[in-house]
C-alpha positions as CSV (number, residue, x, y, z in Angstrom):
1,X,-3.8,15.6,0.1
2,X,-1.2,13.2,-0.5
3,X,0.3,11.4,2.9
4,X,4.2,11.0,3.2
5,X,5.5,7.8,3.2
6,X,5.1,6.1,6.3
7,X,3.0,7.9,7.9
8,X,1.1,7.0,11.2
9,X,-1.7,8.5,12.8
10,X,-3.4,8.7,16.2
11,X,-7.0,7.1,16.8
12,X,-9.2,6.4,19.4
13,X,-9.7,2.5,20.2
14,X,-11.6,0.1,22.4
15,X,-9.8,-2.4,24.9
16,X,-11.7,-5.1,26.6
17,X,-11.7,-4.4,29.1
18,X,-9.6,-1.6,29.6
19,X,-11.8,1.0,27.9
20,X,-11.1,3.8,25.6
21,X,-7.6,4.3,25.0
22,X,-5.2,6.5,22.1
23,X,-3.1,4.3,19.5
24,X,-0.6,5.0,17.1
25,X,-1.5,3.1,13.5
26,X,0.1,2.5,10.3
27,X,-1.8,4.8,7.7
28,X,-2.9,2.8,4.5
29,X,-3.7,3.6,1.3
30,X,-5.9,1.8,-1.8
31,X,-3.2,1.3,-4.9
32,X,-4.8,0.4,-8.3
33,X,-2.4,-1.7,-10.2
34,X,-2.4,-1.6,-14.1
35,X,-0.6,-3.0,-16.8
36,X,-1.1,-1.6,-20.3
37,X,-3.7,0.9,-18.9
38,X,-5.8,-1.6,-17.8
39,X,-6.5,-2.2,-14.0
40,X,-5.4,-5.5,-13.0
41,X,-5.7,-5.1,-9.1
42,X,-6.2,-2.9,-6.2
43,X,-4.4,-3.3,-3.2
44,X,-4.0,-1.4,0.4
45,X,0.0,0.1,1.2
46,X,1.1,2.1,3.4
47,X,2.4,4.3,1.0
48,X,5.9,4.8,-0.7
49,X,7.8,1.6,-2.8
50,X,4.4,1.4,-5.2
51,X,7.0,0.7,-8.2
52,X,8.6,-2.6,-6.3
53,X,5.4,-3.6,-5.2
54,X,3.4,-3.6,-8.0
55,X,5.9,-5.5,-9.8
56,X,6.4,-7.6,-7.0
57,X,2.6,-8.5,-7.4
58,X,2.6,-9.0,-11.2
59,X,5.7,-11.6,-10.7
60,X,3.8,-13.5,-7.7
61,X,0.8,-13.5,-10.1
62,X,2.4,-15.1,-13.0
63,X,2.2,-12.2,-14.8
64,X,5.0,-10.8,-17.4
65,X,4.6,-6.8,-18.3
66,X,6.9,-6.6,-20.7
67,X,8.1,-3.5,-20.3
68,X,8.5,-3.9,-15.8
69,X,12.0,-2.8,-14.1
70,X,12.3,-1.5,-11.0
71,X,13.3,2.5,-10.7
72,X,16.5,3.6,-10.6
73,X,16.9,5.0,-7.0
């Protein structure tokens, strides 16, 4: 099941020492990075913008893929 972008979800969480309380959280999401077909990294998102971010982490890294643009939209 894929999750929209952006999504949050409700959990259960500890305070000390307020106790057991409900939270809203950021949902996050592995994203395997590969260049060529070969995995280079994996990294957690919340999910939507994996284009501009996995180019965004090939530039910080020094890396060039040749063929890298961002989409269109």
């Amino acid at each position: 099941m894929s999750t929209p972008p952006y999504a949050t979800a409700r959990v259960d969480v500890v305070r000390i020492p307020d106790g057991a309380t409900r939270d809203v959280v950021a949902v996050e999401e592995p994203l395997e990075i590969r260049i060529g077909g070969a995995p280079v990294a994996v990294t957690m998102r919340t999910p939507g913008h994996d284009e501009e971010l996995a180019l965004g982490f090939a530039l910080s890294e020094g890396l060039r893929p040749a063929a890298a643009r961002l989409p269109d939209d």
